[in-house]
N, C-alpha and C positions, 0 to 999 in steps of 0.2 A: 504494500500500500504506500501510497505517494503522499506525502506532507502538504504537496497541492492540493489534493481534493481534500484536502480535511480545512487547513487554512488559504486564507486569499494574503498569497506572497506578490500580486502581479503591483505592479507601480504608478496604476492607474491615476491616482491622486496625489499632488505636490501638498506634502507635508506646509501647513499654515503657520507661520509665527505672527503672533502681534505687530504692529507698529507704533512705536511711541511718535510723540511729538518730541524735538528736544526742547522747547518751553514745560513742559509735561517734566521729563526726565531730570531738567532742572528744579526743580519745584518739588521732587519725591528728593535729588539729592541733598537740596535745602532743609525738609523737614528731617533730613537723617542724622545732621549736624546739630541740630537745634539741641541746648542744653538738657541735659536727662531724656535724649531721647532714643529707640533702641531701631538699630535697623530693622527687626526681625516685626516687630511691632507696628510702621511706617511700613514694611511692604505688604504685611497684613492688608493695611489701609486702604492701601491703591492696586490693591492685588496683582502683585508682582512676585514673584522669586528675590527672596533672599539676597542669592548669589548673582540676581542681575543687579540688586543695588550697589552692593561693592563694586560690581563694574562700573557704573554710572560712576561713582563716589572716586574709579580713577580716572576717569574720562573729566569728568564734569566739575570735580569736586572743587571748591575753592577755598585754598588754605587757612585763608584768614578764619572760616568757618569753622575750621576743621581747631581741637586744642592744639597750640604750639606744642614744636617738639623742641626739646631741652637744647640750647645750642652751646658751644665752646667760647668762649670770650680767651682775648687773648692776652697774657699778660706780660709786662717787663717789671724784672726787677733790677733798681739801680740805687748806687753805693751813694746816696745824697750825704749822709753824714758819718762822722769817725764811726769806726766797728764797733766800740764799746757805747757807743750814742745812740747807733740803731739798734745794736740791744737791749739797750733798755725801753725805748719805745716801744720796739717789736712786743715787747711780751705786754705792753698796756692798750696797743692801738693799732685797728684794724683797717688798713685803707681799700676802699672800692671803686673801683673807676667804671662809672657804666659809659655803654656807647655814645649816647646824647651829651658827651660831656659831663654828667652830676661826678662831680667827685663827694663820697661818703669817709667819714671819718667816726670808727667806733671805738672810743674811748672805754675801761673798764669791762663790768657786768653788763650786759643788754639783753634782755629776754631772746630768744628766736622768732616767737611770732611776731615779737614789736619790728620788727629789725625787718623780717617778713612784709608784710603791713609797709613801713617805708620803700621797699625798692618795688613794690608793687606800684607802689602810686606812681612811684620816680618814671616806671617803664610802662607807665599807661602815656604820660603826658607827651 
């Protein structure tokens, strides 16, 4: 017996996929970035596959949306004063140079979250 006559293998009909709009595809990859929100959840929504939003999300995604990824800052260090001067600074005082120019200076004890808290604001403005 033949696997033909049991099922229909002929090719009579092109396989359908969807068409998105990419204004559409936009707008699902928009809501996938939005704060607390889950892809799996959003493609529910618009009823989509999962794994088509991640594709969109590399196509389409736009980073600024997207959370920043942790980057490197580059640093120098230089002999401004006597060895025995900057050792005793060093161990009182903490300097940050962010990109936009703020230079920070942490004197003593400073909480982490406060200190947190500052260069958040510094690297929003």
């Amino acid at each position: 017996m033949f696997t033909s006559s049991i099922m229909d293998t002929s090719l009579r009909g092109k396989r359908q996929y969807r068409s998105w709009p990419k204004a559409l595809k936009r707008e699902i990859v928009a809501a996938s970035f939005a704060p607390g929100a889950s892809v799996s959840l959003v493609a529910r929504q618009y009823d989509v596959n999962s794994n088509q939003v991640f594709a969109w999300r590399k196509l389409y995604g736009d980073t600024s949306m997207a959370t920043p990824a942790p980057q490197l800052v580059p640093v120098m260090v230089t002999l401004d004063q006597s060895v025995e001067g900057a050792a005793a600074i060093a161990s009182d005082v903490i300097e940050i140079e962010l990109p936009r120019g703020y230079r920070i200076r942490v004197c003593g004890s400073v909480k982490a979250a406060t200190l947190r808290l500052v260069l958040d604001a510094l690297e929003r403005r």
